[in-house]
C-alpha positions in Angstrom: 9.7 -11.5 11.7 13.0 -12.2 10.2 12.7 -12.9 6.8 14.2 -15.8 4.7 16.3 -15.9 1.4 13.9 -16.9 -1.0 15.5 -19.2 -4.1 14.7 -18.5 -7.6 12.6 -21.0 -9.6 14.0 -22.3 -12.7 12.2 -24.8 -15.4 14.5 -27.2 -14.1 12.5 -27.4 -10.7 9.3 -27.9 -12.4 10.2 -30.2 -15.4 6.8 -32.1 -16.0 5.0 -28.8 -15.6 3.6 -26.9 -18.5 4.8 -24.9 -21.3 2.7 -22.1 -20.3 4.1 -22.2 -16.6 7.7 -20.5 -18.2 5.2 -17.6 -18.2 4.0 -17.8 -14.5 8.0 -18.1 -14.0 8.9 -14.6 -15.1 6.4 -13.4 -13.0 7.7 -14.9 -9.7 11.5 -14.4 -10.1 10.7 -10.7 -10.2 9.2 -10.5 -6.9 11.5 -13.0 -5.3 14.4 -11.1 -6.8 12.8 -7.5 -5.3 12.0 -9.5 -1.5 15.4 -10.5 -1.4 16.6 -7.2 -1.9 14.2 -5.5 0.2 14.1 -7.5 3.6 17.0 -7.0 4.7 16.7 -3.4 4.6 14.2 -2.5 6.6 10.8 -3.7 4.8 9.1 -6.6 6.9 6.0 -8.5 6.6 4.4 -7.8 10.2 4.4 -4.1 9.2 3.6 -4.4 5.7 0.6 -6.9 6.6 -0.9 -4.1 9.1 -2.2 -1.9 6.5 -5.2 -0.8 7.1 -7.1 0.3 3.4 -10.0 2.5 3.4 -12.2 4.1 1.4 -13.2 7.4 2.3 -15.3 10.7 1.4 -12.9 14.1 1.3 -13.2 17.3 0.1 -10.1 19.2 -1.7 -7.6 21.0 0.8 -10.1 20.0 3.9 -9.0 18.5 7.2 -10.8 14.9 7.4 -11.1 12.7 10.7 -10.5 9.2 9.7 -11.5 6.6 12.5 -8.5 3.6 12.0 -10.4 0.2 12.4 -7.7 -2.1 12.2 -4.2 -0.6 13.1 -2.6 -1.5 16.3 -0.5 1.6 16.0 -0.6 5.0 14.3 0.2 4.9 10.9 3.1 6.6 9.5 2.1 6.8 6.0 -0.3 7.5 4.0 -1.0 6.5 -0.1 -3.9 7.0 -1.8 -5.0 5.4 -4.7 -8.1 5.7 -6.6 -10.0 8.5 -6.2 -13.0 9.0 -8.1 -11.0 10.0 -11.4 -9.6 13.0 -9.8 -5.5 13.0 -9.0 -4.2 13.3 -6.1 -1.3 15.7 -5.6 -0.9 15.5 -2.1 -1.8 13.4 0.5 -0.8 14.0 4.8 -1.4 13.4 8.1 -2.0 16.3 9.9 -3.1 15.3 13.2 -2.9 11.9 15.0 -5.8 11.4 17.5 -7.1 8.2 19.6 -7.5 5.8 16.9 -8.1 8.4 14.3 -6.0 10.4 12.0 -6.2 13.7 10.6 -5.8 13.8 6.9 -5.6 16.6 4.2 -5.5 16.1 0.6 -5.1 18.3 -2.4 -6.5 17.3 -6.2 -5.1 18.7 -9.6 -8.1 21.6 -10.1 -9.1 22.5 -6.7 -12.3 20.4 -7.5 -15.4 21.1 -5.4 -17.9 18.5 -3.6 -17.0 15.3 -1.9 -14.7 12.9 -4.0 -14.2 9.1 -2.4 -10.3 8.0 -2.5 -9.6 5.1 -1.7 -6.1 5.6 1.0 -3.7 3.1 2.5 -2.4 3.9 6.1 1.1 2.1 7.0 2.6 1.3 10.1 
């Protein structure tokens, strides 16, 4: 899906609106500002809306079969995110399957038991 040029807002454009909506303003500019940038190189909404966010159960530096629900295709990348107030210093797919992937990942301390992190597989 080709994205358009997006055009900043200004006060001008909303001139019976709110003080308060300056705020909402220098919110929205930001983002616009970083789409415009990043659509034409390479970042698209199709792929970008085919994440597929899970949470699962993984032990440190243990191979974990994760069954992909929603992707159409095998993800590329991984991110994690929260993950039971452990960190997460690494994070990879080590073996695609038939609508699963492999994954491995590695917490600061080499904790033991089962820790849920919440992970993001891309297109």
């Amino acid at each position: 899906m080709k994205f358009p040029i997006l055009k900043r807002m200004s006060q001008d454009d909303f001139r019976t609106a709110p003080k308060w909506f300056d705020a909402v303003l220098s919110i929205i500019n930001p983002i616009i500002d970083f789409m415009n940038q990043s659509m034409p190189n390479g970042l698209n909404i199709d792929d970008n809306l085919e994440a597929e966010v899970q949470v699962i159960t993984a032990k440190h530096a243990t191979t974990k079969t994760v069954r992909l629900n929603k992707l159409k295709r095998l993800p590329r990348f991984m991110r994690t995110g929260y993950a039971g107030g452990q960190v997460v210093v690494g994070a990879q797919i080590v073996r695609y399957g038939t609508n699963t992937v492999d994954v491995r990942l590695l917490f600061e301390g080499a904790p033991t038991g089962e820790i849920k992190v919440t992970v993001c597989f891309e297109p």
